[in-house]
N, C-alpha and C positions, 0 to 999 in steps of 0.2 A: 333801135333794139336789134332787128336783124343784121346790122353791121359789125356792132357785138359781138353779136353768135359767130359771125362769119371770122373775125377777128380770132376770136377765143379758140374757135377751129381750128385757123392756118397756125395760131402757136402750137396747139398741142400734135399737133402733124409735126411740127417742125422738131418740136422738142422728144418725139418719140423716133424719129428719121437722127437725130444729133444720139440719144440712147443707143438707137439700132448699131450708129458707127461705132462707138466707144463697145460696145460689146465686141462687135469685130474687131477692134484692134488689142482689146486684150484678149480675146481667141489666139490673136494670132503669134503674141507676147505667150500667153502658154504652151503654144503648140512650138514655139522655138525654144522654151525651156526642157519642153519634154526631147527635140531634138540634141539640141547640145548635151542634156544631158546622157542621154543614148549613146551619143560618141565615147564617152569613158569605157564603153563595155568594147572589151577586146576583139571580141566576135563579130559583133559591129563594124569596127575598126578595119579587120581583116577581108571584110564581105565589100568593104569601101573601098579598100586598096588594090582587091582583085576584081571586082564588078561582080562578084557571085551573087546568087538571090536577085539578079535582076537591077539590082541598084546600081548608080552611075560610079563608075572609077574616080578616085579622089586621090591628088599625091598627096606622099607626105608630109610636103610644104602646104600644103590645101587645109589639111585636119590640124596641122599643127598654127593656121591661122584662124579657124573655129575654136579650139584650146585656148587660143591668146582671147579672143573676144567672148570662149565663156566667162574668164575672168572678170574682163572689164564689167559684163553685165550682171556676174553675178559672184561676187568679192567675196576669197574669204574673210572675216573682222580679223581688219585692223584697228588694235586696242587705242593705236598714236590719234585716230580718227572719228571724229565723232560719227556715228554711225547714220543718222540722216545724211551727215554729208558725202559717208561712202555711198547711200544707193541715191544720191542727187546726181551725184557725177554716174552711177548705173544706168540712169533714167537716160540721162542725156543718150547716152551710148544706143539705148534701146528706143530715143521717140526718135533720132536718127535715121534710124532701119527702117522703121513703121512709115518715115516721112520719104523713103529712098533716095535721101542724101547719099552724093555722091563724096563723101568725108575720108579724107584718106585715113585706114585707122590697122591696126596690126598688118600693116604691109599691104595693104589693097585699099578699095574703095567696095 
């Protein structure tokens, strides 16, 4: 009976430690949506290309390779496409990045 308990323990440790990650990596899935998305604002844009506010200088081969992979990750609808399989092929792009594959993709890795 106490091997049991013991048992039933170490899964739910595990299975709260496997929750714990998956939260983490769609934290981190939103926190790169909320980025990319940021980049469309001009002012943004301008503070990246000159390093103002502190932020790191970015050229404009650099933002216009985030622009290429907002795409990928997040499509406008294509009607020719059934729409699960547009954010299948999304996913891919984005478990990718979360995994830090080195995948060549909009002109980098």
């Amino acid at each position: 009976k106490q091997i049991q308990k013991t048992i039933k323990k170490t899964a739910r440790r595990e299975q709260l430690m496997r929750e714990e990650a998956e939260q983490k990596r769609l934290k981190t899935v939103l926190e790169l949506q909320f980025i990319l998305d940021k980049l469309g604002d001009d002012e943004v844009r301008n503070d990246l290309k000159q390093g103002s506010n502190g932020v790191p200088v970015l050229t404009e081969e650099e933002l216009t390779m985030l622009d290429e992979f907002y795409k990928l990750v997040y499509p406008e609808r294509d009607m020719n496409m059934r729409l699960n399989e547009q954010y299948e092929q999304a996913s891919v792009h984005l478990w990718d990045l979360l995994e830090g594959k080195e995948k060549p993709i909009c002109g980098t890795t």
